[in-house]
C-alpha positions in Angstrom: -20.6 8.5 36.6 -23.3 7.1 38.8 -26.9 7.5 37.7 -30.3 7.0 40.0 -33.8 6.9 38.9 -36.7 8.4 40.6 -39.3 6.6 42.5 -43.0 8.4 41.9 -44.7 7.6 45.2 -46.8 10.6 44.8 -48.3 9.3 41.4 -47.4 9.2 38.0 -48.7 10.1 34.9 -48.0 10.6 31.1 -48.8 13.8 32.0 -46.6 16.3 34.7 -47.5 15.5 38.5 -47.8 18.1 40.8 -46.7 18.2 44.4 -43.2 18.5 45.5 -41.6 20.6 47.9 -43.4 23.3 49.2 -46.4 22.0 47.7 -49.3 20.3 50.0 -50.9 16.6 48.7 -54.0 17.0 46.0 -52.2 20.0 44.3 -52.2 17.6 41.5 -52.6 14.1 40.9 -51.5 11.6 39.0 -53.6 8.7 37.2 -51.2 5.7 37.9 -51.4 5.0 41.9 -48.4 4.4 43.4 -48.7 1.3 44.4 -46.4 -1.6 45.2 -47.2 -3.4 42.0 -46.5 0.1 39.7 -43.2 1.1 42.2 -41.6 -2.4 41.8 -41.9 -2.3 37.9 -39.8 0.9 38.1 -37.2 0.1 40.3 -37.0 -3.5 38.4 -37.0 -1.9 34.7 -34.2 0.9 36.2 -32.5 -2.0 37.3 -32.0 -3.4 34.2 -31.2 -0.4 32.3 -28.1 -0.1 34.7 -29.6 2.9 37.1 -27.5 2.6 40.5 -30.5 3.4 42.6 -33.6 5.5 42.7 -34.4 8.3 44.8 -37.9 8.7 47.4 -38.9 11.5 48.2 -40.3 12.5 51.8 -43.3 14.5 52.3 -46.9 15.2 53.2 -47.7 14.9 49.0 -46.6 11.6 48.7 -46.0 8.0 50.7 -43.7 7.4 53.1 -39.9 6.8 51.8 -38.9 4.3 54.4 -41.5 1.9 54.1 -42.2 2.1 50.3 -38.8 0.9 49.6 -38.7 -1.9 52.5 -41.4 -3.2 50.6 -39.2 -3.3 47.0 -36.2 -4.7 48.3 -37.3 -8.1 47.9 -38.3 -7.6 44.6 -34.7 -6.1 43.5 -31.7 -8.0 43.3 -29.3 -5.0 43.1 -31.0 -1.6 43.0 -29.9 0.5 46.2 -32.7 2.9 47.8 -31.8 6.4 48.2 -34.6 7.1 50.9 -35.4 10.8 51.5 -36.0 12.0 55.6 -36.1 14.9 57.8 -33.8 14.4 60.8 -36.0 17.1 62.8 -38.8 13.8 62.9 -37.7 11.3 64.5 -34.3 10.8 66.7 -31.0 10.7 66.0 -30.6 6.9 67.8 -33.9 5.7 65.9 -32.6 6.8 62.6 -29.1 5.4 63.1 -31.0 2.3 63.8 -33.1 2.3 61.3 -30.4 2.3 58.8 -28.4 -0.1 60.7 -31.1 -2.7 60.2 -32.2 -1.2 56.5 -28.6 -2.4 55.5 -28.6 -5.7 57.3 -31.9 -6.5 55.5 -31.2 -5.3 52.5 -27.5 -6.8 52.1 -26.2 -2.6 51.9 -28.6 -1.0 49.2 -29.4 2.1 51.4 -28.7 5.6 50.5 -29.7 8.0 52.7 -31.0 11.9 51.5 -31.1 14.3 54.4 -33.8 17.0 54.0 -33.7 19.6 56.7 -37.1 21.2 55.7 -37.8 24.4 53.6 -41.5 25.4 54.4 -42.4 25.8 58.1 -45.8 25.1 57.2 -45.1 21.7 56.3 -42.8 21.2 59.5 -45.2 22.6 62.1 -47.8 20.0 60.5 -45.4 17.2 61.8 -45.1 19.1 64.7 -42.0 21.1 64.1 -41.9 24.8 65.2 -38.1 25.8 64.5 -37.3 28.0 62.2 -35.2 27.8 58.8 -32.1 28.2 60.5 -32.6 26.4 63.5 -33.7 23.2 61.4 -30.1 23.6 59.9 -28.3 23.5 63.4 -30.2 21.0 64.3 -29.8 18.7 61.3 -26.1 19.5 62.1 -26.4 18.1 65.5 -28.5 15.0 64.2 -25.3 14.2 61.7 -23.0 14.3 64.3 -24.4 12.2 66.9 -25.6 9.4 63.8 -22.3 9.6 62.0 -20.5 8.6 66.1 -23.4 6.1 66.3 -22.3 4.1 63.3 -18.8 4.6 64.3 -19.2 2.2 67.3 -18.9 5.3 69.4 -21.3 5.5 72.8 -22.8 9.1 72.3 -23.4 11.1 75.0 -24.9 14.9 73.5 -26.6 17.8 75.0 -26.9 20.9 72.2 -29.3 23.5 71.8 -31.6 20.9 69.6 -30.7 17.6 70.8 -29.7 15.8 73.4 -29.1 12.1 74.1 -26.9 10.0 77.0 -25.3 6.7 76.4 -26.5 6.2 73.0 -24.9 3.0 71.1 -26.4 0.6 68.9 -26.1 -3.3 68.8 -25.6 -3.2 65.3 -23.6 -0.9 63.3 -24.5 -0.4 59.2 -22.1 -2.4 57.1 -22.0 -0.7 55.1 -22.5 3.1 56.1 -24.9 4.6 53.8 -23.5 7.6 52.1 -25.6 11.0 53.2 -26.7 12.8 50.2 -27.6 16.5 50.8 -28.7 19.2 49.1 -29.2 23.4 50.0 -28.4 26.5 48.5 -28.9 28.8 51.4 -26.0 30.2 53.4 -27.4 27.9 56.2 -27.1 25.3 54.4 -23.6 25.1 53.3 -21.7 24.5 56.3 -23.9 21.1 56.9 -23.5 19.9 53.6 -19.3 20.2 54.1 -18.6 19.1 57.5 -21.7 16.4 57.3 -22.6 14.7 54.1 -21.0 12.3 51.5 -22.7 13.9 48.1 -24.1 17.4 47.6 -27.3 17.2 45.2 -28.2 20.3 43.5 -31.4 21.2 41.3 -31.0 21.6 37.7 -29.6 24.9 37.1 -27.8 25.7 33.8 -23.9 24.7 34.0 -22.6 27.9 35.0 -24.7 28.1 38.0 -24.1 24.5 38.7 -20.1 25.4 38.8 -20.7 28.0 41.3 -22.4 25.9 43.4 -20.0 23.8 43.5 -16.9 25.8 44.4 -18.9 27.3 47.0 -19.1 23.8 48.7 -15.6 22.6 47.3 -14.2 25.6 49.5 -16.0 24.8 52.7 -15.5 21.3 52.7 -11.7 22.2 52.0 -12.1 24.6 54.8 -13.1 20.8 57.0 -10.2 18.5 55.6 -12.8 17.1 53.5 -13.8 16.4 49.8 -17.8 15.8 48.9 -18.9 14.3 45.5 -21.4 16.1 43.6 -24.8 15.1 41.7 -27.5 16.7 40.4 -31.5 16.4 40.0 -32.9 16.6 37.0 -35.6 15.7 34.5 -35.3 13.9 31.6 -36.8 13.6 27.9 -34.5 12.1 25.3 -35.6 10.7 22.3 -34.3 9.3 18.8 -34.4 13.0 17.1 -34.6 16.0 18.8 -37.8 17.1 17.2 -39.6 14.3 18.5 -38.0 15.1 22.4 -39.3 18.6 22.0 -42.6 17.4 20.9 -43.0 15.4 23.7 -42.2 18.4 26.1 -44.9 20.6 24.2 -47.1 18.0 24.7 -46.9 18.1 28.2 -46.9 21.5 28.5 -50.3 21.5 26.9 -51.4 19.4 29.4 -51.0 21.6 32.2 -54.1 23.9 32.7 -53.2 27.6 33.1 -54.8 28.0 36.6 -52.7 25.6 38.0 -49.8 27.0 37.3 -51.2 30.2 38.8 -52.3 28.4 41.8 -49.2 26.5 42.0 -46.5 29.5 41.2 -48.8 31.4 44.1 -48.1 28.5 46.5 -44.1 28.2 45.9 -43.6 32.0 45.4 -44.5 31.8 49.8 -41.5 29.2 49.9 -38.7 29.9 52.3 -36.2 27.4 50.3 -33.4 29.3 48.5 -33.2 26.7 46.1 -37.0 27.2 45.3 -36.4 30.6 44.7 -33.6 29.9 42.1 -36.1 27.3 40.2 -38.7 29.8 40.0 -36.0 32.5 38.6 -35.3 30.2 35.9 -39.1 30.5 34.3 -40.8 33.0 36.1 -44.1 31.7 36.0 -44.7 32.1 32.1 -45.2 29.2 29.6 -42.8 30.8 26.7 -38.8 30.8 26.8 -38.3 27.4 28.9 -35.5 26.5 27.4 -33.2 28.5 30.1 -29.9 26.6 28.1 -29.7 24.8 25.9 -31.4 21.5 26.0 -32.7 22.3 29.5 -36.4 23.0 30.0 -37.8 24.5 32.7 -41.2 23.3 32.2 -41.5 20.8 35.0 -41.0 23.7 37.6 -44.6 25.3 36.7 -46.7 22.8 38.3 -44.2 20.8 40.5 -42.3 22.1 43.4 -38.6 21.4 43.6 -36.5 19.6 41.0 -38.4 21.9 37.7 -36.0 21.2 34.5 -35.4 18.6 32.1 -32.9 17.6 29.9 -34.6 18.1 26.6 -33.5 17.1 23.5 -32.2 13.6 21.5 -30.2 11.2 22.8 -26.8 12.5 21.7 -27.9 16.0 23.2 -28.5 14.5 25.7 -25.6 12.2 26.3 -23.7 16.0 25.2 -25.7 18.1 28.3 -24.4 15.6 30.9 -20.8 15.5 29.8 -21.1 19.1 30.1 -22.4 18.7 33.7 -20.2 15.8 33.9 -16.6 18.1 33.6 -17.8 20.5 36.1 -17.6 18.2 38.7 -21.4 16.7 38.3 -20.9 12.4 39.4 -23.9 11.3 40.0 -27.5 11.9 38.3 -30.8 11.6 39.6 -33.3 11.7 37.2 -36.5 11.2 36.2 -39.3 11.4 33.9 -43.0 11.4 32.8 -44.2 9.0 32.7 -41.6 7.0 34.6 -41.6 3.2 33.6 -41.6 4.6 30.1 -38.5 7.0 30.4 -36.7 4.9 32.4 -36.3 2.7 28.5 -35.9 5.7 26.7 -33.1 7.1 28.8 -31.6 3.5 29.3 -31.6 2.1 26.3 -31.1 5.6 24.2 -28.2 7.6 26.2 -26.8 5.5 28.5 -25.0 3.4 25.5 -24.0 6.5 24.3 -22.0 7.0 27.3 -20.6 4.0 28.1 -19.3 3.9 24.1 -17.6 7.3 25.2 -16.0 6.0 28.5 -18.2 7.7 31.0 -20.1 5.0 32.5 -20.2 1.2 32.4 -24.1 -1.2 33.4 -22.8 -2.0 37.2 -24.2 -5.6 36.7 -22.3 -6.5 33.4 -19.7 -8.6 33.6 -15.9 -7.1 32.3 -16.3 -9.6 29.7 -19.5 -8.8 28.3 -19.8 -6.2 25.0 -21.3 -2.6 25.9 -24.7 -2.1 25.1 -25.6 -0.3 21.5 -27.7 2.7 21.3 -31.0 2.0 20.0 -33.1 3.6 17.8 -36.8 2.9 16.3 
């Protein structure tokens, strides 16, 4: 198993932050800036808990993905950046550029996460007018002419979106950066299998999850292809469960019942699919979040997208994403409130516990070197 961290450039808090997808900036806020100082402790303290890399997200409620981790690479030896973008913003040739020269500078720590867009009100603000489904064929175009770009290829295209003639680049990504992707429309499907490297889903309970992914197992059969999975999630483990649970009420007391109305107003208007699944999970209402068990949905009433958390200690914990794990689930991207803090309590609580069990080995530690013991205060 893989696992990724989260990078907060939207804020963070000891305390839930707002924003998300399908949520405009200011929604809420957090009280720890994310600045270069606060990002780079993160990625260095997910480093050394053994975190592959650590998602951006891309937005108008938080900074810019490509640029705030250009700025951490140099203080990282090893962590890769999985750098969320919308294909429909800048050109095919650019991007393929871009992360041409992202993985020259960075000696191959890119990871790229394509977002196509769920809220048209957020695209038309970037100057985007398609709609849902026509951001999905064109992200399909936008795959295909970057995929023969880093291929070598000279691309000459002309679609309904897109169209470029005698595109080639000078310097080819070495290596290509896998393309994460995640959707659960019917639009979205067929990108994902012909397209992408890893499907991401949002943290459903494990039945859902297995759905999801026989649904894209079968298309990407239906290519000649096979896609790994991984899944977004939020995190709270502790050293007893009561104590994990505590710490989930006490964020939930910390959320002020008319912003969860103004929020759940705002996402119920989303056109994302997957949105529309989070919100089914919790419905808007403070009491029975925990939707299975040791997953809370109590992130998803003030924050758009990813809304559930693994709840619970840290051998629940390490127990939840075994579960997730024999379903097909590879690679985890989580996070936590705040997220310097969790990144120690999920590293040096349940990551032990799974390397003791066979599922996951520090990437950095030598074959030589003992595993790491759990520990406990």
């Amino acid at each position: 198993m893989k696992f990724l961290w989260f990078l907060p450039t939207n804020g963070d808090s000891r305390y839930i932050v707002g924003g998300g997808h399908g949520l405009p900036a200011g929604v809420a806020g957090g009280d720890r800036p994310p600045t270069r100082s606060y990002l780079g402790q993160i990625a260095r303290a997910a480093e050394d808990m053994g975190f592959e890399g650590a998602l951006t997200p891309t937005g108008s409620w938080c900074e810019d993905a490509w640029l705030s981790t250009a700025f951490l690479v140099a203080s990282t030896e090893r962590l890769k950046f999985l750098v969320a973008f919308r294909p429909g913003f800048v050109s095919p040739t650019l991007a393929a550029q871009m992360a041409a020269t992202y993985q020259w500078q960075s000696e191959g720590r890119l990871l790229l996460n394509v977002v196509t867009g769920g809220e048209t009100h957020e695209q038309r603000a970037y100057g985007d007018f398609l709609d849902k489904d026509a951001r999905y064929e064109r992200t399909a175009e936008f795959l295909h002419i970057v995929r023969e770009l880093w291929r070598g290829e000279t691309v000459s295209h002309e679609g309904r979106h897109l169209r470029v003639e005698g595109a080639k680049l000078a310097r080819l990504p070495d290596p290509v950066p896998p393309l994460y992707f995640g959707g659960s429309s019917a639009a979205a499907g067929p990108v994902a299998a012909r397209h992408t490297d890893v499907y991401l889903t949002w943290g459903e309970p494990p039945d859902a999850v297995a759905e999801k992914i026989q649904w894209i197992m079968g298309l990407a059969a239906d290519e000649g292809r096979a896609l790994r999975f991984g899944i977004r999630l939020h995190v709270i483990t502790r050293d007893t469960a009561e104590e994990a649970w505590a710490q989930a009420a006490r964020l939930l007391d910390g959320i002020d019942p008319a912003t969860i109305e103004k929020v759940q107003a705002g996402l119920r208007r989303s056109e994302s699919e997957g949105q529309r699944r989070m919100l089914e999970l919790h419905g808007g209402a403070r009491d029975g979040l925990e939707i299975s068990p040791n997953l809370w949905a109590g992130v998803g009433l003030v924050r758009g997208g990813a809304g559930t958390a693994l709840v619970g200690s840290h051998e629940q914990v390490a127990d939840k994403i075994a579960e997730y794990h024999a379903i097909g689930i590879d690679e985890f991207v989580l996070s936590g409130y705040p997220h310097l803090e969790e990144a120690y309590w999920f590293g040096e609580g349940v990551l032990p516990l799974l390397e003791r069990r066979g599922l996951w080995r520090h990437p950095a530690r030598p074959a030589d070197r003992p595993a790491l013991v759990p520990f406990t205060s």
